[in-house]
N, C-alpha and C positions, 0 to 999 in steps of 0.2 A: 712368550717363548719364540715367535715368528721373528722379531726382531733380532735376540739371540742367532738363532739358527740362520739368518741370512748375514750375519756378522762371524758365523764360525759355520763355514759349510760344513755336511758332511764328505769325507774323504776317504772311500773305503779303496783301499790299496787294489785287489781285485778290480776293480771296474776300471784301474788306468795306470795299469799294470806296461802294458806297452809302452802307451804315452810316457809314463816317468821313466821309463830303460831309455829311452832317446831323448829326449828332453836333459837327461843326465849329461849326456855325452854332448850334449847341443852346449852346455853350459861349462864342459871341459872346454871345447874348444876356445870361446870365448875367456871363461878362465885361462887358459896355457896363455894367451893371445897378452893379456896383463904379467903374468909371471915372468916374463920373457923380457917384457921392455923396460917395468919398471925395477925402481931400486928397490935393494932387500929391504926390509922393516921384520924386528924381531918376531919370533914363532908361525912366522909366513903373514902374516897380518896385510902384507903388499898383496897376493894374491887374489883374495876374497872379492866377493862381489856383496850388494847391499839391496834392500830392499828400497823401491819407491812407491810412488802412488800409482804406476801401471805399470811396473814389472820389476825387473832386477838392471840393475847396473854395473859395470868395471869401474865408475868416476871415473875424470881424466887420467888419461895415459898419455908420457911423454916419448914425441918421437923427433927427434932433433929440434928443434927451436919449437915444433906444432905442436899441440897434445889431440886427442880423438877421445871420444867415447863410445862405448858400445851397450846399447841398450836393449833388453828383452822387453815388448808392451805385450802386455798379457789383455788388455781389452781390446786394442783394433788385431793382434796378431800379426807383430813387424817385429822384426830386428831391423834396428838403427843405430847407423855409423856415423858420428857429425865430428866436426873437425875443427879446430879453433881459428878457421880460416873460411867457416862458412861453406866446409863442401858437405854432403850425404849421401849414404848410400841406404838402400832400402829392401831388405828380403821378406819374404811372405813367410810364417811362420802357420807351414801346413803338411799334413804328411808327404814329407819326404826322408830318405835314407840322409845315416850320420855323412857318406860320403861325399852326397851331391853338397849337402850343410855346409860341409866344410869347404869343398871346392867353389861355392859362391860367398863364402867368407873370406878366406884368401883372394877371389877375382875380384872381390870388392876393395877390400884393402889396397893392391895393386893398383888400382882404376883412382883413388885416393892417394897415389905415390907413400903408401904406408908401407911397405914391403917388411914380412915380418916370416921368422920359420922359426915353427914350433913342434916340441916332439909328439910324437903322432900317437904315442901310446896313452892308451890311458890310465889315471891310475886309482888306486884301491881298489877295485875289482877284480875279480876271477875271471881267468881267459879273457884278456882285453883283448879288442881288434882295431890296429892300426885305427884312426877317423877315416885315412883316405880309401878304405879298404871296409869298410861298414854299410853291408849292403841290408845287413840282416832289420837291424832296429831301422823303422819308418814310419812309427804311427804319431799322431799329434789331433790328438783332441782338444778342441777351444776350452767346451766347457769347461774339462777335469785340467785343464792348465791354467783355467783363470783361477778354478777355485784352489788349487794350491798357492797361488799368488796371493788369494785373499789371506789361505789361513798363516802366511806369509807376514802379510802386512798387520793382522792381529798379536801374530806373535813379535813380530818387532817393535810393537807401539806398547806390551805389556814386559818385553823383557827392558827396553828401554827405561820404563818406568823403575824395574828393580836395578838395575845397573844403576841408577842417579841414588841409591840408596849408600852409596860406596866411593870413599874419597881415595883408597889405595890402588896401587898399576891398576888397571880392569881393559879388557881390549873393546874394541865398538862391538856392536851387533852387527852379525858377519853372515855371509851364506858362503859356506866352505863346497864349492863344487865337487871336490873329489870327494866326500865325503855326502854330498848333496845334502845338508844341514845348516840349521839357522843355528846361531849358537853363540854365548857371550860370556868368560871369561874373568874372573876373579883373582888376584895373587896375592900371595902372603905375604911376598915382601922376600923368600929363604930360597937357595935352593935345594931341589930335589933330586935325589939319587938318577942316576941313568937310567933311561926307559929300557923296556926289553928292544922297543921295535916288531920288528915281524908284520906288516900293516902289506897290504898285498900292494906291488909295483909301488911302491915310496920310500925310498932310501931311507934308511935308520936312522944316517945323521940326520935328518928332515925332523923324524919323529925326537929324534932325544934334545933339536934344538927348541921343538915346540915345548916340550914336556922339562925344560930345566929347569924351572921352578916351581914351586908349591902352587896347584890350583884348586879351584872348582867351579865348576863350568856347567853351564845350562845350556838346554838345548830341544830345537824340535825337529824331528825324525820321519819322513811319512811312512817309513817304512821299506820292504825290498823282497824280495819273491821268498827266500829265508823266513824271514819276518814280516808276515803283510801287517802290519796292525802301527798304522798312522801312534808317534808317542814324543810325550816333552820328557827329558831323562836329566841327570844330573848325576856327576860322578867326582871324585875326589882324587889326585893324583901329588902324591902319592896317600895309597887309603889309610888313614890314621886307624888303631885301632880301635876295634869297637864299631867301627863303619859301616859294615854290613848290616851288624842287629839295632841300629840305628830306626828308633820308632819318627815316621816323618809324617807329612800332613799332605792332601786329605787321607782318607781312611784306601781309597783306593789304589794307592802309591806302591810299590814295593820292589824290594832289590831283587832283583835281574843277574844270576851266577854266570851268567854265558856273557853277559857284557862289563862285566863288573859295574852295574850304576843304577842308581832305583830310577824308576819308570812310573810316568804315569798317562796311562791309554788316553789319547785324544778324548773318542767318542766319550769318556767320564766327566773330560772337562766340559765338553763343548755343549750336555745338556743340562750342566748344572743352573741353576735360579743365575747365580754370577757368577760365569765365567774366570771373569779377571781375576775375582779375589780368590778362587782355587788353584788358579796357576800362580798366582801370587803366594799362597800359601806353601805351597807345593817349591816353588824358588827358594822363601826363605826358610822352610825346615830343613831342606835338602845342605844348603850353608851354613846354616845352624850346627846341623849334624858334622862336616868339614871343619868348620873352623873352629867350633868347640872340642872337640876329638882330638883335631891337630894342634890344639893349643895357639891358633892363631893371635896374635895383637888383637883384639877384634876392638878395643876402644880409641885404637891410634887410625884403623882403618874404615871407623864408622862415618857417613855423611852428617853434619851438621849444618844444617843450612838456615842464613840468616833469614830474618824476618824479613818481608819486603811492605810492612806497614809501617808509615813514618807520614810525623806531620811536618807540611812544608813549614819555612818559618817564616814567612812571610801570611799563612792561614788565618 
């Protein structure tokens, strides 16, 4: 189990509670900073940032002929700015306020001939405060920011694995800043009626272009002062009938009425014997449930993947 448990920390919402309210907004910026330059790509998919082997990334972003990237290291604790021209810039990632963040991200950019303006608000959250105007959130703890990165990096390397299970649209595994969620996307192929919208600071048309076709989506959550409790969820859009009373796998799974989507508590998975094959299970009942329900294609949209055993013919 030691192994286990140093490959899925524990992440109790409580204990870094501060640190993820800024860290959040540390990742808006960054986010708006991609949003802004690059070109659209369907249901926002140009936005998002990814996971790596020491933090999150933007990928290249183009800025007239140059591209930049912008990088969170979650083990030395830097944000890094490189430049396809060989320049960098470098910030210490340590408690300080969203506004000072931001005004040494913008200084740096500048210093980079990268000039970029972005809107200051932030969004899906209640009572947002301007970035440059955020004096309140400051905290930045290494430890509780490496280990979200880890269980980061776990959940990307196990949702990755169920995504290659699926030969139809499917979007990459994605970390949705405004949302602050890791999360990987499925589609039927049909589309789907108009969302309601209503998503706090995010234009409607945003939400009904993400939401026009038939999904199901996975995802992991650490949680939020609402909700402390770290969860992988999985929800259906729109919910086919029957969705709800949908019996799914493990045993500790279950649908969630305040968010429309069944839930399954980190700490459930993370001390099972194996791990992977709970959230694996957990993946594919939750699709199971979705695309059976919704009467998906499901034999047009199954992965078949060739053998890679073959004798040379010359053996």
């Amino acid at each position: 189990m030691k192994e286990v448990s140093n490959a899925w920390p524990a992440l109790p919402f409580a204990e870094w509670q501060d640190t993820a309210t800024t860290l959040h907004m540390w990742t808006q910026i960054v986010g708006k900073i991609r949003l802004t330059l690059t070109p659209w790509t369907n249901h926002s998919w140009h936005v998002t940032l990814y996971v790596t082997s020491r933090g999150l990334t933007t990928s290249p972003i183009p800025h007239g002929t140059r591209t930049f990237e912008i990088r969170f290291d979650f083990i030395d604790h830097r944000l890094r700015i490189l430049t396809s021209d060989g320049r960098s810039e470098t910030i210490e990632l340590k408690p300080r306020s969203v506004a000072e963040f931001y005004g040494l991200v913008m200084k740096s950019l500048d210093e980079l001939h990268l000039p970029v303006t972005i809107h200051k608000l932030p969004n899906e959250i209640e009572n947002p405060i301007p970035f440059d105007q955020d004096e309140e959130h400051r905290s930045y703890d290494r430890e509780y920011a490496n280990r979200f990165w880890r269980v980061l990096v776990q959940s990307d390397r196990v949702f990755k694995e169920f995504r290659s299970r699926f030969c139809g649209k499917c979007s990459p595994v994605h970390f949705f800043w405004g949302s602050f969620d890791l999360a990987v996307t499925r589609f039927s192929g049909r589309p789907a009626p108009p969302h309601p919208g209503g998503i706090p600071h995010l234009p409607d048309a945003i939400t009904r272009e993400a939401y026009s076709q038939e999904v199901s989506s996975l995802g992991f959550w650490p949680g939020n002062a609402a909700a402390p409790t770290p969860i992988f969820y999985s929800y259906a859009y729109p919910e086919p009938p029957g969705f709800t009373e949908a019996k799914v796998q493990p045993g500790a799974a279950f649908y969630e009425t305040k968010f429309r989507e069944f839930m399954l508590p980190y700490d459930n998975m993370r001390g099972a014997e194996k791990p992977d094959e709970i959230l694996l299970e957990f993946s594919q009942s939750t699709y199971d449930a979705a695309s059976m329900l919704g009467k998906w294609d499901r034999a047009a949209l199954q992965e078949v993947k060739p053998s890679l055993h073959f004798t040379h013919p010359h053996s």
